[in-house]
C-alpha positions in Angstrom: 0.0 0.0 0.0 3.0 2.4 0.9 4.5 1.9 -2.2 1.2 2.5 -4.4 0.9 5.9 -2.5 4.4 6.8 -3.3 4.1 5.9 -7.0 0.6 8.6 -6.9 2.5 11.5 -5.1 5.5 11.2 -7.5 3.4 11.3 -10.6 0.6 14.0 -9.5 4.0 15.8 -8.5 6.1 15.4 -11.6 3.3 15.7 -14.0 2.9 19.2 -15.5 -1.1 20.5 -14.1 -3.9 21.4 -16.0 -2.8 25.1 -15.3 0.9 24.6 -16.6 -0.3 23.6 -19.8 -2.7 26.6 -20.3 -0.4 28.7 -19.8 1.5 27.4 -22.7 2.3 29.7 -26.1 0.4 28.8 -29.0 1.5 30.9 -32.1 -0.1 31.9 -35.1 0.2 33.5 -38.6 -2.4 36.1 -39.8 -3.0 35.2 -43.5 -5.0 38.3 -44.1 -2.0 39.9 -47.2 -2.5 43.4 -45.6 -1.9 42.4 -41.8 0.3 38.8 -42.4 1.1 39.6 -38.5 2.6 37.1 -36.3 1.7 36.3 -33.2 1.2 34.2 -30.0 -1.3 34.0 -26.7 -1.5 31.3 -24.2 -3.6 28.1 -24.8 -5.9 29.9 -22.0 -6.9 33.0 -24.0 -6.6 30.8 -26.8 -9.6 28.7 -25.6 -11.7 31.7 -24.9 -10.4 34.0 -28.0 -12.1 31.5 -30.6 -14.7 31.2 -32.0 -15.3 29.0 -35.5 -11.8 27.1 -34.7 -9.9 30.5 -35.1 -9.0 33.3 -32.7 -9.1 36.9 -34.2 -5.4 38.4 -35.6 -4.8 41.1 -32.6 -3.8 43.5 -35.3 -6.4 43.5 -37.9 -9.1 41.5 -35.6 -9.7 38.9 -38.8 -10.2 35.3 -37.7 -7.8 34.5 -40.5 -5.2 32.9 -38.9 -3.4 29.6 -39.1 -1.1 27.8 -35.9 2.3 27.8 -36.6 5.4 26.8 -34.2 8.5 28.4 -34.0 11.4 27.9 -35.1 14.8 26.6 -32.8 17.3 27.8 -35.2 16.1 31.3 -36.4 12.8 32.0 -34.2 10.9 32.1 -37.8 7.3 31.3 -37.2 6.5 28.0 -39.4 3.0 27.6 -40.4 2.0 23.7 -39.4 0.5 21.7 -42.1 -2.0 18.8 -42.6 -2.7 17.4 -38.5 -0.9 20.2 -37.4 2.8 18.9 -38.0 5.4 20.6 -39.0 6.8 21.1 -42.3 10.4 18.6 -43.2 12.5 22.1 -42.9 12.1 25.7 -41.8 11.2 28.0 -44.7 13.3 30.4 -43.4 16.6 29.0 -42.7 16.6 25.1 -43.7 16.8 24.0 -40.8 15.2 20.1 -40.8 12.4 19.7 -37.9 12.8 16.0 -36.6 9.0 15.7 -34.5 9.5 13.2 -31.9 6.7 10.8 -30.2 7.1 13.0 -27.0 6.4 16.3 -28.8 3.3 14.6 -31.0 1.9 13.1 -27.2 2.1 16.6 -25.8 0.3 18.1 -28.7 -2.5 15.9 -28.3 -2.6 16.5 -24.9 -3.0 20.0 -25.1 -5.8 19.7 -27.6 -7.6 17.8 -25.2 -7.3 19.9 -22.6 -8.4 22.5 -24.9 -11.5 20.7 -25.5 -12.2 19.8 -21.9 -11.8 23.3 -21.3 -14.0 24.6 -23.4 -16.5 21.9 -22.9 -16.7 22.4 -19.0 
């Protein structure tokens, strides 16, 4: 029994909380030509910002915008493609994105807690 209640303290303590992960950056690329702003807000406002699947562009207030990550190697923003993965190589500098199982777990975790979120 000790050792079951050990194993629950260490995981509830070394997994990140449902408030960590809100507070996460989620970045985006207006696609409106006359704004093409780039930008980021927290998974938090995120979840309350949209509306439709899209949060609106802070500069030009269209809900034109597509999720994009950024870049390690030269801070570019990258728009994501298809189930929100990331192109083979930064448009910007070449730099090759390698997306690991961790990284491709923690996306999907978010977007569930995204969902529950907005559901409750």
């Amino acid at each position: 029994g000790l050792l079951a209640g050990a194993g629950f303290v260490v995981l509830n303590n070394s997994a990140p909380s449902q408030t960590e992960g809100m507070d996460r950056a989620v970045y985006f690329i207006c696609q409106n030509d006359a704004c093409n702003n780039r930008f980021e807000m927290t998974m938090r406002d995120y979840a309350r910002e949209r509306v439709d699947g899209s949060p609106p562009c802070p500069q030009c207030d269209q809900r034109r915008v597509k999720q994009a990550s950024v870049c390690e190697a030269c801070n570019g923003y990258v728009e994501l493609v298809l189930h929100a993965s990331l192109p083979p190589e930064c448009p910007h500098c070449g730099h090759a994105f390698v997306e690991n199982a961790q990284g491709v777990r923690e996306t999907q975790a978010e977007h569930e807690l995204l969902h529950n979120v907005e559901g409750g």
